[in-house]
C-alpha positions as CSV (number, residue, x, y, z in Angstrom):
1,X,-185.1,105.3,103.8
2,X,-186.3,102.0,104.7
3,X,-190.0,101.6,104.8
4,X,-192.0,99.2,106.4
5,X,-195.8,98.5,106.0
6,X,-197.8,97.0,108.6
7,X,-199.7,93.7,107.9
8,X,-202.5,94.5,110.3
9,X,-203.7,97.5,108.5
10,X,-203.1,96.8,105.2
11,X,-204.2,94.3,102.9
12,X,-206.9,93.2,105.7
13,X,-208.8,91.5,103.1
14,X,-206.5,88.6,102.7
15,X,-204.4,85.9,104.8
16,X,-200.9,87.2,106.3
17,X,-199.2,85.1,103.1
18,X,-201.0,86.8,100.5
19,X,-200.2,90.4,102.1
20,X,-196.3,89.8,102.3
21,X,-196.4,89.0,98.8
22,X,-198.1,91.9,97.7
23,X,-196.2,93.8,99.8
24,X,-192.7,92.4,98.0
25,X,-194.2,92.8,95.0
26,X,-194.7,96.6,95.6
27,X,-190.7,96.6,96.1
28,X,-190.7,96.7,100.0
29,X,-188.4,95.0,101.9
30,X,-189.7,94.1,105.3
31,X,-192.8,94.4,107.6
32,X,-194.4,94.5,110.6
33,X,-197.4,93.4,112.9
34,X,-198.6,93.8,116.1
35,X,-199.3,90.8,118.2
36,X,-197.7,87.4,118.2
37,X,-200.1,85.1,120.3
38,X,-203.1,84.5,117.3
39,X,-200.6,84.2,114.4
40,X,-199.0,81.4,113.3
41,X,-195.2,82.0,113.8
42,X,-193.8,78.8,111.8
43,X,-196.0,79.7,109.0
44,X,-194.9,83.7,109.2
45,X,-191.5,83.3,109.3
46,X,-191.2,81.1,106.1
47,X,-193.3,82.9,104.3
48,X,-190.9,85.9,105.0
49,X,-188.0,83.7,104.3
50,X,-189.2,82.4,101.0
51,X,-190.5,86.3,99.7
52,X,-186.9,87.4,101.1
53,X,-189.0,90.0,103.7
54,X,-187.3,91.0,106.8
55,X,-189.8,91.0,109.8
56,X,-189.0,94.8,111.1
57,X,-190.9,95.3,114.4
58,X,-193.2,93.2,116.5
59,X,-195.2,94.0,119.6
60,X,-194.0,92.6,123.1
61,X,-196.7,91.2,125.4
62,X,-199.1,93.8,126.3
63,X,-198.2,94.5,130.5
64,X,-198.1,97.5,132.3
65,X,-194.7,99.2,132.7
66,X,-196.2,101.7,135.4
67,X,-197.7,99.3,138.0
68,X,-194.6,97.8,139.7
69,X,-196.7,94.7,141.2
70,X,-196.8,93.5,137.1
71,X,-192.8,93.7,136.9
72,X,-192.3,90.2,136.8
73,X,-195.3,89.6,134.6
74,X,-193.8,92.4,132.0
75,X,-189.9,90.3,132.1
76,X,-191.8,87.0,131.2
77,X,-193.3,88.5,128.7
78,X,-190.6,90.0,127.2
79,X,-188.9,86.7,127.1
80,X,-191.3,85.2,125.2
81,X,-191.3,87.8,122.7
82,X,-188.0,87.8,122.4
83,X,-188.3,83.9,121.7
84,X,-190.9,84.7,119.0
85,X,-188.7,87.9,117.6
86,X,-185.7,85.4,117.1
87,X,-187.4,82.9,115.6
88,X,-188.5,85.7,112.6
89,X,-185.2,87.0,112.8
90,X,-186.9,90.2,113.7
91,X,-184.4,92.9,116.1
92,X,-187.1,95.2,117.6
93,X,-189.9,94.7,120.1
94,X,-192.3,97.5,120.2
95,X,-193.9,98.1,124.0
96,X,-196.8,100.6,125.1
97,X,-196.7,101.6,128.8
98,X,-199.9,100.7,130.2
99,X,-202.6,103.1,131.4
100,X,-202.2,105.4,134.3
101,X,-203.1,104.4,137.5
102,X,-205.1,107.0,139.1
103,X,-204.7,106.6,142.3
104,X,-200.6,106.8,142.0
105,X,-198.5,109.7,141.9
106,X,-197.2,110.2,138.1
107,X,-193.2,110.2,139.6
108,X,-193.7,106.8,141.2
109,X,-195.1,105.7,138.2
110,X,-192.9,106.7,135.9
111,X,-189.8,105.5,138.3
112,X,-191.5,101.9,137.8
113,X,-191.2,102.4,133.8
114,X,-188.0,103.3,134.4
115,X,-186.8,100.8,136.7
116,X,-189.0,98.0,134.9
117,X,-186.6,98.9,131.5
118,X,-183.8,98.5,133.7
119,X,-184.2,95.0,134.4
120,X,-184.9,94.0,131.0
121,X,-181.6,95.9,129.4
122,X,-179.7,93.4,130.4
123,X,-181.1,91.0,128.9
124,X,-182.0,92.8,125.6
125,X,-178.7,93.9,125.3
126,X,-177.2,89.9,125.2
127,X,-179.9,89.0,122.7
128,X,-179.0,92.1,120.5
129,X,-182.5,93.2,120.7
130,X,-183.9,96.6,120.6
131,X,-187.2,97.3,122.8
132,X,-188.8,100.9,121.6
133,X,-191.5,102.5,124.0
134,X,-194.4,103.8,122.2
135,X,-195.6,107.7,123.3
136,X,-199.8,107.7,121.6
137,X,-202.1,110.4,121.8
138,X,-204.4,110.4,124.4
139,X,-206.7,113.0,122.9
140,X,-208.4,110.8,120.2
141,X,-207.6,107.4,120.2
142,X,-205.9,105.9,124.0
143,X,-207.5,108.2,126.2
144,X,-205.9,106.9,129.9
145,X,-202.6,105.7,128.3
146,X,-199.7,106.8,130.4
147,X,-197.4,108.4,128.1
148,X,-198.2,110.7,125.5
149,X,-195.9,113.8,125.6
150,X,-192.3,113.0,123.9
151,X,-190.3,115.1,126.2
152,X,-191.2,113.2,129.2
153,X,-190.5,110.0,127.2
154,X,-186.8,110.7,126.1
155,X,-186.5,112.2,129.7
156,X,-187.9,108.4,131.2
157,X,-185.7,106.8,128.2
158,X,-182.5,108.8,129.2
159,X,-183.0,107.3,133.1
160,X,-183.0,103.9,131.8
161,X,-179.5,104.3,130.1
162,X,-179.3,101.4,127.8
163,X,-178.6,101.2,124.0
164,X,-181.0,98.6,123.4
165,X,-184.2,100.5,124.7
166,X,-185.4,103.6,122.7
167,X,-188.8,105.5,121.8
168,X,-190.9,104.4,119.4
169,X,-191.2,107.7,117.8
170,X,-195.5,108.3,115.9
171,X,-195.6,110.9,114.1
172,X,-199.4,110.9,114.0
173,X,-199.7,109.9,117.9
174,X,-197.2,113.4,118.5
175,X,-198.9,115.8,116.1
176,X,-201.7,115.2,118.1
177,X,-200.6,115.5,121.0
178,X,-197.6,118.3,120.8
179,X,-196.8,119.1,117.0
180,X,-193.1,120.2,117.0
181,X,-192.3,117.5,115.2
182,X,-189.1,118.2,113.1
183,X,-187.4,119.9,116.3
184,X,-188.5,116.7,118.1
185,X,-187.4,114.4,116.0
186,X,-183.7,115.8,114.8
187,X,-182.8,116.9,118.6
188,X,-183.8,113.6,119.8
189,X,-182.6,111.2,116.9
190,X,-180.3,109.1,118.9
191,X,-183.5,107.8,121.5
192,X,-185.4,107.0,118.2
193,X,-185.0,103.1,117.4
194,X,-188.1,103.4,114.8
195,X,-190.7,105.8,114.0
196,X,-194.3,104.9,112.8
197,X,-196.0,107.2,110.0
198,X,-199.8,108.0,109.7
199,X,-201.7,111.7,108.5
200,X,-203.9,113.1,110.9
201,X,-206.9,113.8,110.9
202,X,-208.3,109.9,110.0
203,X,-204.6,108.3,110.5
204,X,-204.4,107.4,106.4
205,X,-201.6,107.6,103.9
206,X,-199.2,110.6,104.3
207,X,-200.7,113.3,101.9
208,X,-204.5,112.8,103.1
209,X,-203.9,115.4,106.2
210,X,-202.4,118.4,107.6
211,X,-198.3,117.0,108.4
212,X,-196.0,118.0,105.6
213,X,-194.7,114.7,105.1
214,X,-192.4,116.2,102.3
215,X,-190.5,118.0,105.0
216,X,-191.0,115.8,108.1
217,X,-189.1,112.5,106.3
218,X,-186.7,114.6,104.5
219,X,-185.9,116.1,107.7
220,X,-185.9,112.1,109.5
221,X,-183.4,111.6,106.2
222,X,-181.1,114.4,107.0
223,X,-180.2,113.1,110.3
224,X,-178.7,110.5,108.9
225,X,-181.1,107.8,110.5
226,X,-180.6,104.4,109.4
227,X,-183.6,102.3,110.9
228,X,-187.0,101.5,109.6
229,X,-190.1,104.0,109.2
230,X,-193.3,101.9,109.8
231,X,-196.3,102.3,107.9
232,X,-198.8,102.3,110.2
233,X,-201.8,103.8,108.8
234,X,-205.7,102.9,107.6
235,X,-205.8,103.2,103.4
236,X,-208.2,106.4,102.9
237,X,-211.9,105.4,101.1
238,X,-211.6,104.7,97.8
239,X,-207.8,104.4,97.8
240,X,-206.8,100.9,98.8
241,X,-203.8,99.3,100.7
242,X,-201.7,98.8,96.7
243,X,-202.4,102.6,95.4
244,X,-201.3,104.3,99.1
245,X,-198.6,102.3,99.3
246,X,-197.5,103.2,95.9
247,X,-198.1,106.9,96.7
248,X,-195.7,106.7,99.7
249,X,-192.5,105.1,97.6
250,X,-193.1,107.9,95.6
251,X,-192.9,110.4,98.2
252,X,-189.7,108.7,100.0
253,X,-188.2,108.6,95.9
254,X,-189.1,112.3,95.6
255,X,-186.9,112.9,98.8
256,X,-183.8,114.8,98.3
């Protein structure tokens, strides 16, 4: 299983450099962050190259997929990011949906989703790019996001019909919102392009709240997936970024 911490919440103490080296020297392979525009790209991507750190996942320009009158906006940024993705050597953009717009039926909505993905597959499948749409909870932390419930989201995901554009599967955004996870996750497998990893309550390390992360990877392991988990979670007080991280390669080594 291939793990991959994220930069903007761990190691916030210190400049991106510094954090992919102490993430290589913790014996990961690759990372991720959020957004491109305040970073400097040049600088990123030879650090990477120089630790030997693959750059996993990066966000694509934040524009709403739901309101139709931003589809142009959402393709233009998707091209940059794309731009910014190759130049890291990075394969997948990670894209919320926007918030809902109240005064728009939730089918019309989602058929703007839907048909916004359409018109980028194209072009993410020539660049060999993945985009994965991110489900978050919208109990405690996005309250007025469009999309929180996973079965609506493969549903939207299966309408757009492409390869190249999956979910973005959180295990902490979906325990709060649904639980079911392990069904979830092994009868959808082949919509999941990455999956992001947080304990809930406090979203900290795996082992600080109430998801069996023993059985939730080890069932994400049996399915035979072969992308990245990201490690998207706030170091619990007192712990740290090095000693969490440390914790979690031993859980994944404990795996079966």
């Amino acid at each position: 299983m291939r793990l991959s911490p994220c930069i903007e919440m761990l190691f916030r103490e210190d400049d991106l450099p510094t954090r992919l080296q102490k993430v290589k020297d913790l014996g990961y392979e690759g990372f991720e962050f959020w957004g491109w525009q305040n970073k400097d790209i040049d600088e990123l991507a030879a650090a990477a190259s120089e630790l030997g750190l693959s750059v996993v996942a990066l966000c694509t320009l934040f524009v709403s997929l739901v309101d139709a009158s931003q589809r142009d906006a959402y393709v233009d940024g998707l091209k940059q990011s794309i731009e910014v993705a190759k130049k890291l050597g990075c394969t997948t953009l990670i894209s919320q949906t926007g918030a809902e717009l109240p005064d728009v039926s939730r089918e019309e909505q989602g058929q703007s989703l839907v048909d916004g993905l359409k018109a980028c597959a194209p072009i993410l499948e020539a660049e060999g790019i993945t985009l994965v749409v991110e489900p978050l909870n919208i109990l405690v932390n996005h309250k007025g996001y469009f999309l929180s419930r996973s079965p609506e989201a493969f549903d939207l995901i299966r309408r757009v019909d492409s390869p190249n554009v999956k979910i973005l599967y959180d295990v902490y955004h979906q325990q709060i919102t649904e639980g079911h996870l392990i069904p979830t996750i092994r009868e959808n497998i082949d919509l999941i392009g990455h999956f992001h990893i947080a304990d809930n309550p406090g979203r900290h390390e795996p082992g600080t709240g109430e998801i069996n992360y023993q059985n939730v990877l080890q069932a994400i392991k049996d399915t035979g997936y072969e992308g990245w988990v990201g490690l998207e979670y706030r170091p619990s007080e007192g712990k740290g970024s090095q000693k969490s991280l440390e914790e979690v390669l031993a859980l994944v080594d404990s795996l079966s």
